[in-house]
C-alpha positions in Angstrom: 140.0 193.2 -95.8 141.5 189.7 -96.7 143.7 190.6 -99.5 143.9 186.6 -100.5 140.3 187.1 -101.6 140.3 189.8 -103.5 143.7 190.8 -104.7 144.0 193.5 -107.9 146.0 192.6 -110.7 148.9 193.5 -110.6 151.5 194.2 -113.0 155.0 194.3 -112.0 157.1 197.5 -113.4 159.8 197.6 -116.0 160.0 193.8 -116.1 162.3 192.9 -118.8 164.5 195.5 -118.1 164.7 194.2 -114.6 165.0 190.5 -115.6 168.2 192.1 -118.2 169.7 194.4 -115.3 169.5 191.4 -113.0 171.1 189.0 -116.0 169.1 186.4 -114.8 170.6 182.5 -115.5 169.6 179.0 -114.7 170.3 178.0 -111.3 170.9 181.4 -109.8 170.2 182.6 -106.7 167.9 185.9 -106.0 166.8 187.9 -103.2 163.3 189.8 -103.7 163.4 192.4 -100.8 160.0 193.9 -102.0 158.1 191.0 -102.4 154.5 191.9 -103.1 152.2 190.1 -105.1 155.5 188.3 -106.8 155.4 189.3 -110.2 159.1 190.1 -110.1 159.7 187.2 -108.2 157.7 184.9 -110.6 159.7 185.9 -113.8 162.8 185.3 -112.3 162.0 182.0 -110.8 160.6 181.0 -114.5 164.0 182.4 -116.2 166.4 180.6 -113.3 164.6 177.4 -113.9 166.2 174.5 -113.9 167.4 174.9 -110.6 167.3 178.4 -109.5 166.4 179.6 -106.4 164.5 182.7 -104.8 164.4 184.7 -101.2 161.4 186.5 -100.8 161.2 189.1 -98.3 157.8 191.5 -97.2 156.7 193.3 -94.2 153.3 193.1 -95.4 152.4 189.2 -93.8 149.6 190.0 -96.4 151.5 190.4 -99.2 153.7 187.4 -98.5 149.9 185.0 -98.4 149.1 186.5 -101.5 153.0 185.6 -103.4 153.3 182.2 -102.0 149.8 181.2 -104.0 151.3 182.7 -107.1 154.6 181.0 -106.7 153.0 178.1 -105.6 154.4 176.1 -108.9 157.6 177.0 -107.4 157.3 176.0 -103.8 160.7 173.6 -103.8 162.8 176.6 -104.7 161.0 179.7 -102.7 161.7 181.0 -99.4 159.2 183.3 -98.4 159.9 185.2 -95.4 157.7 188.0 -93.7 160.1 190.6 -92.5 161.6 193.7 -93.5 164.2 194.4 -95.5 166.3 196.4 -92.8 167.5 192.7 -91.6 168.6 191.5 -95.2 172.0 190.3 -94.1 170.9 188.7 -91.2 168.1 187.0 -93.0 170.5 185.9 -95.8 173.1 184.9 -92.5 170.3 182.7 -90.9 168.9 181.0 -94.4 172.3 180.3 -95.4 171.2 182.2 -98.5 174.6 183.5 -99.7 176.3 184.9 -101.9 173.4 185.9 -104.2 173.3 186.1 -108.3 171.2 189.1 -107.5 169.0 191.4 -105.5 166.5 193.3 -106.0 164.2 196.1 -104.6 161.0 197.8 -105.9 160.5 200.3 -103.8 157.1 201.5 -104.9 153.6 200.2 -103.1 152.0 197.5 -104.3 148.5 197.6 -106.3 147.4 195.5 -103.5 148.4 198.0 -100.9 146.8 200.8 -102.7 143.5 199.7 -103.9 142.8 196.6 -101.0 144.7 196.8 -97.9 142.2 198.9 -95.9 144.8 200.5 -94.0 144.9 203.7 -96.0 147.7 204.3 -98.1 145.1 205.7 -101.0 143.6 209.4 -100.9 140.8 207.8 -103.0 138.7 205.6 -100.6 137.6 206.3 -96.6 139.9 204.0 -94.5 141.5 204.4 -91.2 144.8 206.5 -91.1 147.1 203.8 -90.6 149.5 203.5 -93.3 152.1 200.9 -91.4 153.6 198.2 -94.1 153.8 195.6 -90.9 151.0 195.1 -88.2 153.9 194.6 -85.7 154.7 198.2 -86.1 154.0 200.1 -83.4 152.9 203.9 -84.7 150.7 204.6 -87.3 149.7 207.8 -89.6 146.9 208.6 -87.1 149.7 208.8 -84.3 151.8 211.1 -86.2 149.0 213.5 -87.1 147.3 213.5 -83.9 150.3 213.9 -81.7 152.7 216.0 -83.1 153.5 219.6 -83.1 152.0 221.6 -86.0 156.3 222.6 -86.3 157.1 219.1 -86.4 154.0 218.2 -89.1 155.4 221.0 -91.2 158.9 219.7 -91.2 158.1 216.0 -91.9 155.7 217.0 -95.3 158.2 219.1 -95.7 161.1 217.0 -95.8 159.7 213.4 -96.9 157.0 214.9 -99.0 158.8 217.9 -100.5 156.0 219.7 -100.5 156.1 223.6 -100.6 153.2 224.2 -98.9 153.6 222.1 -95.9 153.4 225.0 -93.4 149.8 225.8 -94.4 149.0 221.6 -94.5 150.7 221.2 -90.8 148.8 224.0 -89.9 145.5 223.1 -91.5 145.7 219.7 -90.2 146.0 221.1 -86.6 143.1 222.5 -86.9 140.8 219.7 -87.7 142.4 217.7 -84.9 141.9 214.4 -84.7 141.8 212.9 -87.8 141.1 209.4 -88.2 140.3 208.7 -91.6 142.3 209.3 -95.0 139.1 211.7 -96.1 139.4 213.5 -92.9 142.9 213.8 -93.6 142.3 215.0 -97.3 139.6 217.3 -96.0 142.0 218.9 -94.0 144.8 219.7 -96.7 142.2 220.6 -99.4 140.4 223.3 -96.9 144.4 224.5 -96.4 145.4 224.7 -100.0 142.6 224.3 -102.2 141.3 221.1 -103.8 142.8 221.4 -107.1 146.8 222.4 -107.8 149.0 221.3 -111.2 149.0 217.7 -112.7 148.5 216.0 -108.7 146.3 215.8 -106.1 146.9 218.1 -103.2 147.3 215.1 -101.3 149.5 213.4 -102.6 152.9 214.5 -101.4 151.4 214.8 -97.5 150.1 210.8 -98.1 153.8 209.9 -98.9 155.4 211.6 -96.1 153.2 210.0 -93.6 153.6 206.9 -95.4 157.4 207.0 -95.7 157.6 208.1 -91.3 155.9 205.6 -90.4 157.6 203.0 -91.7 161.1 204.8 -91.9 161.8 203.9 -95.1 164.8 206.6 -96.1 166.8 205.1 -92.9 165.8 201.5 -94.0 166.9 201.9 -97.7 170.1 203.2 -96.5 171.0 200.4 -94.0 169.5 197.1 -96.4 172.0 198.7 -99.2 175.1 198.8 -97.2 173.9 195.2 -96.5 173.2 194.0 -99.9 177.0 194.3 -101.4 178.4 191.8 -98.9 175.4 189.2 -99.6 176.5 189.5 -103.9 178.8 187.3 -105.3 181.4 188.7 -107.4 179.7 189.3 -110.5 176.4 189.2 -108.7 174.1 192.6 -109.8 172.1 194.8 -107.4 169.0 196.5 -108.9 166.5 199.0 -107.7 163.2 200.8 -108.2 162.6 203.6 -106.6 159.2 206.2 -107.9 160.2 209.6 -106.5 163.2 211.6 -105.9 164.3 210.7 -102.6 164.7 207.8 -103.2 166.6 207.8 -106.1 168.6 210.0 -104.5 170.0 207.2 -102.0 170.4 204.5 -104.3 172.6 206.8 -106.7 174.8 208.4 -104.1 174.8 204.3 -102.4 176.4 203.1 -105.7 178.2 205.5 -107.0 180.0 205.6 -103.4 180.4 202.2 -103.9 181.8 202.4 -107.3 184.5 204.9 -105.7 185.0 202.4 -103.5 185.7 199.8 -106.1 183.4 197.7 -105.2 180.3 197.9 -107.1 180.2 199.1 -111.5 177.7 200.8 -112.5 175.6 198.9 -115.1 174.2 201.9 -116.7 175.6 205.2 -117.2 171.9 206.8 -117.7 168.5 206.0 -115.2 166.2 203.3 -116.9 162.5 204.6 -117.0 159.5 202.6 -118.7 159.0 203.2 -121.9 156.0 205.5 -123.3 153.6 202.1 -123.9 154.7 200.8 -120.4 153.7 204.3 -118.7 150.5 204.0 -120.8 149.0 200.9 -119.7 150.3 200.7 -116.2 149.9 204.8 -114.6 151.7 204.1 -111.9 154.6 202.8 -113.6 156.0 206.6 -114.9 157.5 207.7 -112.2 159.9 204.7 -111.5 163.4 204.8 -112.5 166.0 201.8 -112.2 169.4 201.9 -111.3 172.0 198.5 -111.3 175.3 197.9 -110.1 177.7 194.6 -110.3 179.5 193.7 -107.6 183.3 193.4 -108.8 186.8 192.1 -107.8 188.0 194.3 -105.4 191.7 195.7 -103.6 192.0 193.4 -101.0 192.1 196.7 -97.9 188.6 197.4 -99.3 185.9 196.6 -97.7 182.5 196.3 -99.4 179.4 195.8 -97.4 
């Protein structure tokens, strides 16, 4: 499906309190790492004006189509590039984009990945079990269910989906051998564990493991981080979004590692979350939680980034 034609709205998450974590200014310099539809993008370019500037990164070459329409007002001070985060520094090296006023990452999918990408990162329509961000990529969902061990299934819900019942899924799955479709797929875990258990789908965890393997995002995160303190200016302010625990888990022990290593302050002592209106018009907006850190003089034997 050609997501130029027929692209959801989409609302971008926690945007003021991104735009305030990110302290944006006139003729700043940004770095979008999660580029999407631009929405983030978009309201910093319109609060850097005059003068500001704006790298935008995404795997998705999709994605990156459908942001430089919607920036398109913008187009003397955008640099859209279709790549993926875990080459930040070198991007930044090779665009002579540096130091940065800020950078940002929102790590959750896209409304146009979920509900028009047709490559089946949604439990809620019949598409082919694919699930990379980047049609470069070489495996896809329907690799990774077809071909490993039931052992090695278990351990992957397990770990990336934390989901309790992943022996019975891994097993369940096995059984219905191959699966190519995201209904196969949810066939499979229902008939395992039953179609109905607590506030989410049954799904939903075994979706975001696949999702998060095959396009290593933990190891990703981890690596663009490290690389994102040594592309900030002094004074320049990291921020991310992240939607589930693990996550959130790597940004916080990131900067507060940083912070030990005087490098990075935290912004906020407490996790920013959306606000009960914000998680009431946009659904997919309560689960993300936003962390910031400013890059800050440091001892001259420390190295940051």
């Amino acid at each position: 499906m050609n997501l130029t034609m027929s692209a959801p709205t989409h609302t971008p998450v926690l945007l003021e309190e991104t735009m305030e974590a990110l302290t944006v200014q006139p003729g700043g310099r940004y770095i979008d790492c999660t580029l999407g539809a631009g929405g983030h993008a978009l309201a910093i370019l319109e609060r850097s004006a005059p003068g500001g500037q704006l790298l935008g990164i995404d795997a998705d070459p999709e994605a990156i189509a459908i942001a430089r329409a919607r920036l398109a007002a913008y187009k003397s001070s955008i640099l859209l590039i279709n790549d993926n985060f875990v080459n930040l520094k070198a991007i930044g090296i090779k665009y002579d984009f540096l130091p940065v006023h800020g950078i940002l990452f929102d790590l959750g999918l896209s409304s146009l990945q979920l509900k028009s990408s047709g490559r089946g990162f949604s439990f809620h329509r019949d598409e082919p079990l694919d699930m990379r961000l980047s049609p470069s990529q070489e495996v896809s969902a329907a690799d990774i269910v077809n071909s490993s061990s039931e052992a090695e299934l278990a351990r992957l819900i397990r770990e990336f989906g934390e989901e309790r019942y992943s022996h019975r899924i891994a097993h369940g799955i096995v059984q219905e051998r191959p699966i190519k479709t995201t209904l196969e797929l949810v066939r499979a875990i229902e008939q395992a564990v039953g179609s109905r258990r607590g506030r989410i789908h049954p799904a939903t965890r075994t979706f975001q493991a696949l999702r998060i393997a095959v396009n290593h995002e933990l190891e990703n995160l981890s690596s663009a981080l490290e690389q994102a303190t040594s592309l900030l200016g002094f004074g320049g302010r990291l921020v991310v979004i992240s939607y589930h625990s693990l996550d959130d888990r790597i940004v916080k022990r990131f900067m507060l590692k940083e912070a030990r290593k005087a490098c990075l302050r935290l912004v906020y002592k407490k996790v920013i979350t959306p606000s009960r209106a914000e998680a009431q018009l946009n659904p997919r907006s309560r689960s993300a939680k936003l962390r910031a850190a400013e890059r800050i003089t440091k001892p001259r034997e420390v190295v940051c980034g």
